[in-house]
C-alpha positions as CSV (number, residue, x, y, z in Angstrom):
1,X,84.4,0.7,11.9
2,X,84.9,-1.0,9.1
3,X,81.4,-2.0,6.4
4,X,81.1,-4.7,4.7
5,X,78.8,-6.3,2.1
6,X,77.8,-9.3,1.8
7,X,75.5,-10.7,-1.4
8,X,74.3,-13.8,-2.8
9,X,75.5,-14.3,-6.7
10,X,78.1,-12.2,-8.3
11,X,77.1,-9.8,-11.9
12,X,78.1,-10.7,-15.0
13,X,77.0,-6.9,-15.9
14,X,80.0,-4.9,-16.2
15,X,78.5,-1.7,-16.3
16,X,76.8,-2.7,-12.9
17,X,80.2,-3.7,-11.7
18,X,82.0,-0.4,-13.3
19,X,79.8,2.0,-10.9
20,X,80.2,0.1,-8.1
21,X,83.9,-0.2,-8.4
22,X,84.0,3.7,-8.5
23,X,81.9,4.4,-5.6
24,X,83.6,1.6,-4.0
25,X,86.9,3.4,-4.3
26,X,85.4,6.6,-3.7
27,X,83.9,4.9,0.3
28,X,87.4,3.6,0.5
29,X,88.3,7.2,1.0
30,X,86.1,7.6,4.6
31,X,86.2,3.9,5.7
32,X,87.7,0.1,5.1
33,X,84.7,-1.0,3.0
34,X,84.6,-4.3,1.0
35,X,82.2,-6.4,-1.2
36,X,81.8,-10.0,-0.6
37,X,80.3,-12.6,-2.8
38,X,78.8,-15.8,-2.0
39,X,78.2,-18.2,-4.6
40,X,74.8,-18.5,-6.2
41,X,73.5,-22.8,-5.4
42,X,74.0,-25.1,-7.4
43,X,71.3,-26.7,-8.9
44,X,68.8,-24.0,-6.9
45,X,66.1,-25.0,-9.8
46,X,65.9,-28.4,-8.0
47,X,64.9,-26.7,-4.7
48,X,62.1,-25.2,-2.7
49,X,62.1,-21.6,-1.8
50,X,62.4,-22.8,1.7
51,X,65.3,-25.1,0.8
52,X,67.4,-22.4,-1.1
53,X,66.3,-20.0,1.7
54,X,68.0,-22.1,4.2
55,X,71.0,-23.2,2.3
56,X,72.0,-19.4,1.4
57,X,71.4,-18.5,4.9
58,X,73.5,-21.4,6.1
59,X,76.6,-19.5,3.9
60,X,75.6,-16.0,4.9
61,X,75.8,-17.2,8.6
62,X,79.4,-19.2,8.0
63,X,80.9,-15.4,6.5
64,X,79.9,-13.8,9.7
65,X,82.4,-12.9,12.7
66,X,80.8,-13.2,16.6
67,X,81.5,-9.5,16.6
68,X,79.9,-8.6,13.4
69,X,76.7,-6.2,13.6
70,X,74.3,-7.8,11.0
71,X,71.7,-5.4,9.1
72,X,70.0,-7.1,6.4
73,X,68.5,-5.2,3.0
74,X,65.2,-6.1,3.2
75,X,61.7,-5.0,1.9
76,X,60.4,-5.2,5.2
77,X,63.3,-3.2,6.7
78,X,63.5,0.3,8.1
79,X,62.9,3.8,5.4
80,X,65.7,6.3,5.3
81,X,65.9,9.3,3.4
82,X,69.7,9.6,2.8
83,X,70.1,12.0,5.4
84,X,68.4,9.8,8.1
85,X,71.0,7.0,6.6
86,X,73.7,9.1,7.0
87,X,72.4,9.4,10.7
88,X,72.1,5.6,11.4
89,X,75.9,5.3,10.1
90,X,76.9,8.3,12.3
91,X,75.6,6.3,14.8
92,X,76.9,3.0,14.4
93,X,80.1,4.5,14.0
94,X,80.2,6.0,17.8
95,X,78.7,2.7,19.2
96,X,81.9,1.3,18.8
97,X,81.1,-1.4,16.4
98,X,83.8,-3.4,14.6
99,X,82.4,-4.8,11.4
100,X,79.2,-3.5,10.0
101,X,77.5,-6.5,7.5
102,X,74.8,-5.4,5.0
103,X,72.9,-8.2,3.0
104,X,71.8,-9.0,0.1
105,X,70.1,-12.3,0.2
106,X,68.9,-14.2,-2.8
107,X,65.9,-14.1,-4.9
108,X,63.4,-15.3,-1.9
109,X,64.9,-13.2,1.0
110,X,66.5,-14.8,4.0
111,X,66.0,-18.2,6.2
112,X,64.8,-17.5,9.6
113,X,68.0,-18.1,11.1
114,X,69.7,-15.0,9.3
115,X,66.8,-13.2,10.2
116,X,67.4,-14.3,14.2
117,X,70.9,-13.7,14.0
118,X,70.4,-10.0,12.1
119,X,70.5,-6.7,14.9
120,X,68.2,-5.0,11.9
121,X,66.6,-4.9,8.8
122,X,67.0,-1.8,6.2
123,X,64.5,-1.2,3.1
124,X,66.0,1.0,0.6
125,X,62.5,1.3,-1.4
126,X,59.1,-0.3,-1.6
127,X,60.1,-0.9,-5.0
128,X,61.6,-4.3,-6.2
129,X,64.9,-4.0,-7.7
130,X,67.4,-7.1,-8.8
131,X,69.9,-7.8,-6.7
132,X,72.4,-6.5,-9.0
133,X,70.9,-3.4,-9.3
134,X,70.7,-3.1,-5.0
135,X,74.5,-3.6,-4.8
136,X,74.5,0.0,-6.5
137,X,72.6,1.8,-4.6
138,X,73.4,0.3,-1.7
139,X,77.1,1.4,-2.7
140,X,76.1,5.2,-3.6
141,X,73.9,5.6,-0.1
142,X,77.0,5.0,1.6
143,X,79.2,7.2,-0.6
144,X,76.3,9.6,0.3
145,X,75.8,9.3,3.7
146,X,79.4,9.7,4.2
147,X,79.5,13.0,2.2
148,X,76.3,14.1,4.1
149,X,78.7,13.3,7.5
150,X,81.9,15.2,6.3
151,X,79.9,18.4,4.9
152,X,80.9,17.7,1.3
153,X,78.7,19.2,-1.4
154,X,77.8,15.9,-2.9
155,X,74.2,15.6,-1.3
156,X,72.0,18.7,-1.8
157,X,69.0,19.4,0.1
C-alpha cells in the first residue's frame, strides 16, 4: 500500500517543514509515503465559504486516482488513540488497497462532493489546530502507528 497526503496551501514555516521532512523519511522506511500540495486560491478573499469550499474540492477531486481510498482529516471524523490508528492502518494494509489519501482541506473543511467521494473521515483531536500544524501530527501518527505495527520501542504504553 502505498499513503499519501494530500493538503491545501504549502508552509512557509521551516521548522514545520524540518519535522515533517524527518518523520517523512523516517515512514519512508515501512512504506512509499508522499506529501502533496495543492495550491491555496487565488484571490479566496473574494469568495464565499461555499465558493472556496467547492473550488478546493474541485482540485482535491482532480489529484485523486479511481482506485484511491479517500479518508479525510476532519473534526467530525473518527477518534483513535495511536494504537487503535495503528490498527485501522494494519487494516487497510491487508484489504489490499493501492493508494491510501489523507486530507487536509482548507480553512472551511470540504465541499460536499469530497465528502461523497471520501470512504471515511478521521479526527485527530477535538481541538483546532492550523493546517500546518495537522501535517505534523498527521506525519508522526503514521511514524507511530507503524512502530506500534513492527514492535519498535518508539510508542510506550
Amino acid at each position: 500500500m502505498n499513503i499519501k497526503i494530500l493538503m491545501i496551501g504549502k508552509t512557509d514555516n521551516s521548522i514545520m517543514k524540518t519535522i515533517v521532512d524527518d518523520y517523512s523519511k523516517r515512514l519512508s522506511m515501512y512504506i512509499n509515503f508522499s506529501f502533496e500540495v495543492i495550491n491555496d486560491i487565488k484571490n479566496a478573499k473574494n469568495l464565499t465559504e461555499i465558493q472556496q469550499k467547492e473550488k478546493e474540492g474541485e482540485l482535491i477531486l482532480a489529484k485523486l486516482k479511481p482506485t484511491d481510498h479517500l479518508i479525510l482529516l476532519d473534526e467530525n471524523g473518527e477518534n483513535f488513540s495511536s494504537i487503535g490508528f495503528s490498527d485501522f492502518i494494519q487494516k487497510k494494509m491487508n484489504s489490499g488497497i493501492k493508494t491510501l489519501v489523507l486530507v487536509i482541506g482548507g480553512p472551511y473543511g470540504f465541499s460536499e462532493s469530497v465528502y461523497k467521494k471520501a470512504n471515511g473521515k478521521i479526527a485527530l483531536s477535538k481541538m483546532t489546530f492550523s493546517h500546518q500544524m495537522i501535517r505534523m501530527i498527521i506525519v508522526e501518527q503514521l511514524y507511530r502507528a507503524f512502530t506500534i505495527l513492527n514492535n519498535e520501542p518508539y510508542h510506550h504504553q
